[in-house]
C-alpha positions in Angstrom: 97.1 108.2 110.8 96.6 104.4 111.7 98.3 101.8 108.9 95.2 100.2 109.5 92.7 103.7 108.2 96.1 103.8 105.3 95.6 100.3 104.3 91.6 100.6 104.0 91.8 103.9 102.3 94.3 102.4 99.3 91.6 99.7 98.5 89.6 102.8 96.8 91.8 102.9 93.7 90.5 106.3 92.6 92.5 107.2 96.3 95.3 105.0 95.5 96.0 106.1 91.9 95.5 109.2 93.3 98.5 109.0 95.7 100.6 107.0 93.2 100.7 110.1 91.4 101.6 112.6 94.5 104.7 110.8 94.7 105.6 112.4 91.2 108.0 109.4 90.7 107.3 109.1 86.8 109.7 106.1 86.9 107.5 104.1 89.4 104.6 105.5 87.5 106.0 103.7 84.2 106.5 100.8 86.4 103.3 100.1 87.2 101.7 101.6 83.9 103.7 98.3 82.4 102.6 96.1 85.0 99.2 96.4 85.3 98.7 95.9 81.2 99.1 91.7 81.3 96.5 92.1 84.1 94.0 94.3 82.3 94.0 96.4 85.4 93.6 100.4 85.6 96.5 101.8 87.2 94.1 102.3 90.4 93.6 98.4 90.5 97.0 97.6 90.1 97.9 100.0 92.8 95.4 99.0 95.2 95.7 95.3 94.3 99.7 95.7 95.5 98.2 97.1 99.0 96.2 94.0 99.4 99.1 91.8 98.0 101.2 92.9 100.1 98.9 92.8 103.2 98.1 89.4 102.4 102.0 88.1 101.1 104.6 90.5 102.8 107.0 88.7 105.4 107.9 89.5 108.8 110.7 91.7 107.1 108.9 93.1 104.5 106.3 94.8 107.3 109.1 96.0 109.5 110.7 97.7 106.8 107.1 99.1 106.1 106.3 100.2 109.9 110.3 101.9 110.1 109.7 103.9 107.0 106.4 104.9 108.2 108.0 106.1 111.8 110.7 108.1 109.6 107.9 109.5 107.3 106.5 113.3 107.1 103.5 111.4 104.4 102.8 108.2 106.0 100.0 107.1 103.1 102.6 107.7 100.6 105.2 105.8 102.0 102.9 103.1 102.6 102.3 102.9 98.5 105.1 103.6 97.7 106.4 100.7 100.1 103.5 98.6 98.7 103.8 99.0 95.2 107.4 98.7 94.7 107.1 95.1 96.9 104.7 94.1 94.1 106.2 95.6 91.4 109.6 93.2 92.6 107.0 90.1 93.1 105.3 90.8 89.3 108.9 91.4 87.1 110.1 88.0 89.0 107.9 85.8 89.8 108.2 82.5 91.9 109.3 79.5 89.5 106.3 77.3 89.2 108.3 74.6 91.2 108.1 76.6 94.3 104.3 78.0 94.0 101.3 76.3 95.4 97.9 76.9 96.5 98.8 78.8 99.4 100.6 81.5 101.0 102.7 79.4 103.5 105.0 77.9 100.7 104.0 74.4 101.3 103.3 71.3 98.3 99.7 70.7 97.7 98.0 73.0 100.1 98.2 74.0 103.6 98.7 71.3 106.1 100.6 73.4 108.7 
């Protein structure tokens, strides 16, 4: 399966909760469960909102270490979640100091201006 078909299936978060809870990791399951309450998300929003986060936020790093656990993986959709979620699980318990935020991705003071 192409990361691509993976990545497009996880935004349905009926599919996504759905494979959240193939992994029968009642730990990660907890994890998000308590994450996804300050958001007033289901668990199938929260899961599916960390595929798109980290589609939209992951580093360099972060998608190599996705694309080497996927070549390794016997269940590439669920190592693609699992991946995912975990990532934004990480990103949601610590978030970046307000210092260090801005309005975009790239890390830059006051906006984007390459």
């Amino acid at each position: 399966m192409l990361l691509g078909t993976i990545m497009t299936k996880l935004q349905d978060e009926h599919l996504a909760s759905a494979t959240l809870l193939s992994l029968g990791d009642l730990v990660l399951l907890a994890r998000v469960e308590a994450a996804r309450i300050p958001h007033g998300e289901t668990v199938g929003e929260y899961v599916s909102g960390a595929a798109q986060r980290f589609a939209n936020g992951g580093s360099d790093e972060d998608w190599l270490a996705l694309t080497t656990a996927l070549e390794r993986s016997q269940t590439p959709a669920a190592t693609c979640l699992d991946t995912m979620v975990r990532w934004s699980l990480a990103r949601d318990l610590n978030p970046m100091p307000a210092a260090q935020s801005s309005s975009c991705s790239c890390g830059g003071e006051g906006g984007c201006n390459g």
